[in-house]
C-alpha positions in Angstrom: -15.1 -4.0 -45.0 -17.2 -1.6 -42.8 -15.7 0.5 -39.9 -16.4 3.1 -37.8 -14.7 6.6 -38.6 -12.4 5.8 -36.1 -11.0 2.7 -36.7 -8.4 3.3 -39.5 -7.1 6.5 -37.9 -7.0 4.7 -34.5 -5.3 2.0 -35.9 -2.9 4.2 -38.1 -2.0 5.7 -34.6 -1.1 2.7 -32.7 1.0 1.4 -35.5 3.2 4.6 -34.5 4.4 2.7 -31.4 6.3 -0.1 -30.1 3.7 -0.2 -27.6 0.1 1.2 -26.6 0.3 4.3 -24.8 -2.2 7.2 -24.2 -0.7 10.8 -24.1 -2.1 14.5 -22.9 -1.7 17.2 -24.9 -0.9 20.7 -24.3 -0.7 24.1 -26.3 -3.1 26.7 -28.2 -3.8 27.8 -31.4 -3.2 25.1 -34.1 0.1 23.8 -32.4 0.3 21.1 -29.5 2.8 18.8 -27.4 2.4 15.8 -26.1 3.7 13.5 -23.3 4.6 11.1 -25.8 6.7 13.0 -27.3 4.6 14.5 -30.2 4.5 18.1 -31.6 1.4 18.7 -33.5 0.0 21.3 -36.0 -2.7 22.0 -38.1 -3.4 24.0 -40.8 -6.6 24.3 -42.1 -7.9 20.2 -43.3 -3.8 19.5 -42.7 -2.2 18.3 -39.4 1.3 17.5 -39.3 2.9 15.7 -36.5 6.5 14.1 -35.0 7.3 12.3 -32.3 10.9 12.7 -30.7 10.9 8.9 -28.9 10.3 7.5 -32.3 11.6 9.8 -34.7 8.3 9.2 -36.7 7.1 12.3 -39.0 3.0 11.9 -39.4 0.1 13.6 -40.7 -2.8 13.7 -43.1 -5.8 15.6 -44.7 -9.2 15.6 -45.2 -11.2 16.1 -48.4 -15.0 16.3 -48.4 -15.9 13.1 -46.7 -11.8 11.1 -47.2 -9.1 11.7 -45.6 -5.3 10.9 -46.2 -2.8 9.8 -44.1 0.8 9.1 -43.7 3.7 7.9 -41.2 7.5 7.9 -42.3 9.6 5.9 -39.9 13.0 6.7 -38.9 14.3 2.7 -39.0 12.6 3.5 -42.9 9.6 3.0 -45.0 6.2 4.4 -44.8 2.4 4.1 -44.4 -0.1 5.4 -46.2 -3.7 4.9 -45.6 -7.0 6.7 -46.7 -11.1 6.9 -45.4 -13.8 7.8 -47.1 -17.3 8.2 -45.2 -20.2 8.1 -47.0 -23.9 7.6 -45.2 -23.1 6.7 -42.5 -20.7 3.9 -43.4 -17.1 4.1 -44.2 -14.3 2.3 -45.6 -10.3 2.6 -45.9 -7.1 0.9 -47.0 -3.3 1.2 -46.4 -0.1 0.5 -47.8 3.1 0.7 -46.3 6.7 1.3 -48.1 10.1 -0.2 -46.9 10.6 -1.6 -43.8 
């Protein structure tokens, strides 16, 4: 299907949480915190993220025009999705491990 460039990383980010929240962020450099409970860094195309409420470890990298994502879960299991964006369209996938 076609999506915006948003749409799988949006939805990759609500799947982090029991429920829909928005958080601020806060910090300098490549490292943040968040009122949700996130610590974020990046390094170069890399971020790398976990949130303390949820005890989920995420983070993902971009390639040219796809990126690659990840979430690992502390109840178990994973999800990986990827993006590529091409033309002005885009398309993505995921696949989930475990629980």
């Amino acid at each position: 299907s076609t999506v915006t460039p948003t749409l799988i990383a949006s939805t990759a980010m609500v799947s982090l949480s029991s429920t829909p929240a928005e958080a601020a962020c806060y910090g300098s450099g490549s490292y943040k915190w968040c009122t949700d409970g996130s610590t974020y860094s990046t390094y170069g195309n890399s971020y790398y993220a976990y949130n303390s409420n949820t005890g989920t470890n995420w983070g993902g990298s971009t390639y040219g025009n796809t990126s690659y994502g990840y979430s690992y879960y502390s109840s178990g299991g994973s999800t990986n999705w990827s993006y590529s964006y091409y033309g002005g369209y885009g398309s993505g996938y995921s696949w989930s491990f475990g629980n």
